[in-house]
C-alpha positions in Angstrom: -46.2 60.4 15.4 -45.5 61.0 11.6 -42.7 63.2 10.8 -44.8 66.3 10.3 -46.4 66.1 13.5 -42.6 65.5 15.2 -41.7 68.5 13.5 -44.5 70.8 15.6 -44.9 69.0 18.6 -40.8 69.3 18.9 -40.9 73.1 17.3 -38.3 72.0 14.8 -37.8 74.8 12.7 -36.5 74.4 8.7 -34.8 76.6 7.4 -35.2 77.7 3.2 -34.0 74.7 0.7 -30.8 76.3 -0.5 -30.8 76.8 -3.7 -27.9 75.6 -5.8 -24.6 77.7 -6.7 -23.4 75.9 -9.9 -24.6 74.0 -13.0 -26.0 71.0 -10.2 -29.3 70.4 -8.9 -29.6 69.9 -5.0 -32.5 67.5 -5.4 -32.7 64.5 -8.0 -35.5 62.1 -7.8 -35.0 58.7 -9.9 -38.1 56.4 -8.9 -38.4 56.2 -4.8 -35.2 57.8 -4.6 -34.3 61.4 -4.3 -30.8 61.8 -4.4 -29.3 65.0 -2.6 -26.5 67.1 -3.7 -23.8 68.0 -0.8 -25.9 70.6 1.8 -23.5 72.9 3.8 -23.3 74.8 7.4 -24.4 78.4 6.4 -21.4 80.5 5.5 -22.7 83.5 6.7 -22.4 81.8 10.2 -19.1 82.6 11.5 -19.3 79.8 14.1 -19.4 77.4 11.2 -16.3 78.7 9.0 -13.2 77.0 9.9 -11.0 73.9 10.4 -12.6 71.4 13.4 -10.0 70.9 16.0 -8.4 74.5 15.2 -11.2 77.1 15.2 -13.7 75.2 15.1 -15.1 73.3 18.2 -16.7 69.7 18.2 -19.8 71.1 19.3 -20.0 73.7 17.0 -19.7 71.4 14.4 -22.3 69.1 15.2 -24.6 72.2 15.7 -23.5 72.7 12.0 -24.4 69.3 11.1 -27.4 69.4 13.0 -29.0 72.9 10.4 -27.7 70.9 7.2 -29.9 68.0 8.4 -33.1 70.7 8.9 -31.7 72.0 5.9 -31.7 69.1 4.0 -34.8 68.1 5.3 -36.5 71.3 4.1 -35.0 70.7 0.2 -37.0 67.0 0.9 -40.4 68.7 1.8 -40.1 71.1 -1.2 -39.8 68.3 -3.2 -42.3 65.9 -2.4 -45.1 68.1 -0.4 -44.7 66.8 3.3 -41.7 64.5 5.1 -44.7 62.2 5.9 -43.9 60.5 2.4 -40.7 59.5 3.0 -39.9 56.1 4.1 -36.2 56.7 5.7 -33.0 58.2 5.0 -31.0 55.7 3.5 -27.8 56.2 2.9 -25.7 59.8 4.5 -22.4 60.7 3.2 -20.8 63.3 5.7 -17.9 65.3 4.9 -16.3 67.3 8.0 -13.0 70.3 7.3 -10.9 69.5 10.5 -7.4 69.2 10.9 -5.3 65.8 10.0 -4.9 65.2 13.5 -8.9 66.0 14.6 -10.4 61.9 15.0 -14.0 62.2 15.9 -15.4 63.0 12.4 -18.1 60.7 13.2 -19.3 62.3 16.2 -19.8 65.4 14.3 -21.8 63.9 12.0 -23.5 62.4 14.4 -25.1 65.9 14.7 -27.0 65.6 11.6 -27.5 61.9 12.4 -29.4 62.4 15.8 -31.8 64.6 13.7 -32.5 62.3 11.4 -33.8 60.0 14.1 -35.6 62.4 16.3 -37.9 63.0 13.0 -38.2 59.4 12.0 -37.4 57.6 14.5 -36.3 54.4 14.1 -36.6 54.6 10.5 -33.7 57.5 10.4 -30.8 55.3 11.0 -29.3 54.6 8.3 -26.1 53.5 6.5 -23.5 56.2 6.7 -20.3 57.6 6.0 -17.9 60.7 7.6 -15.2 61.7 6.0 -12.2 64.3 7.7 -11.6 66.9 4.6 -9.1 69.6 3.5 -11.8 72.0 2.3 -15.0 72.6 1.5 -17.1 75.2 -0.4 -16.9 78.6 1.1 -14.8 77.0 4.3 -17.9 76.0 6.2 -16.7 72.8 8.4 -19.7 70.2 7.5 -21.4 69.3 3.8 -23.8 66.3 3.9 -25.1 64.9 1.1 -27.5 61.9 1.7 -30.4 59.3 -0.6 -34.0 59.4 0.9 -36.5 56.8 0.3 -39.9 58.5 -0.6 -43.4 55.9 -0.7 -44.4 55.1 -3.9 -46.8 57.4 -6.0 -45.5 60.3 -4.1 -46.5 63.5 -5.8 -43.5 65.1 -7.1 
């Protein structure tokens, strides 16, 4: 199955590309690569505001890290017509607000991880990164920014 077709046959919903908040672009392609600024857990989500390991739980924040992937995903599709043109996720850099003491940052980002793979399968593991933070922007508790392979000649 191609990504697209995962996508329906799975009803995985995307949510809007967000669009960006400062002087930054959230999507930069350079050749084959598009290079993806940090994508965060909705604010407007209480469930995702908060520390991990105080008020926020591990499964909540892999829930979190499981939108940014959709959402990330969706910024991908807006740039290049259809996920069918990308060749993997290549590299994921995952950034989770817990406290000092909280020690399974990577399973949290496993959350965005896990939806990488369900829409390319094989192709959507990839190198990756997760980082325990003090803060990030408007206190959500996950930002993920990630590189993408895209075919060559994709449309832009």
């Amino acid at each position: 199955m191609t990504p697209e077709e995962t996508l329906l046959h799975d009803s995985i919903n995307l949510p809007a590309p967000p669009e960006a908040i400062g002087v930054y672009e959230p999507i930069v392609r350079c050749g084959n690569l598009l290079f993806l600024s940090g994508h965060i857990a909705p604010p407007a989500d209480p469930r995702f505001v908060g520390r991990v390991g105080d008020d926020v739980t591990l499964e909540t924040a892999q829930k979190a890290a499981d939108y940014v992937a959709r959402q990330m995903l969706s910024t991908v599709r807006m740039e290049v017509g259809s996920l069918d043109h990308v060749l993997r996720p290549v590299k994921v850099t995952g950034f989770v607000q817990c406290t000092p003491d909280f020690r399974d940052v990577p399973k949290v980002i496993n959350g965005f991880s896990q939806m990488l793979t369900k829409v390319f399968g094989g192709q959507g593991r990839c190198a990756r990164s997760a980082v325990g933070v003090a803060s990030l922007p408007a206190g959500v508790c996950v930002e993920v920014e990630a590189i993408f392979e895209v075919k060559p000649n994709t449309p832009r």
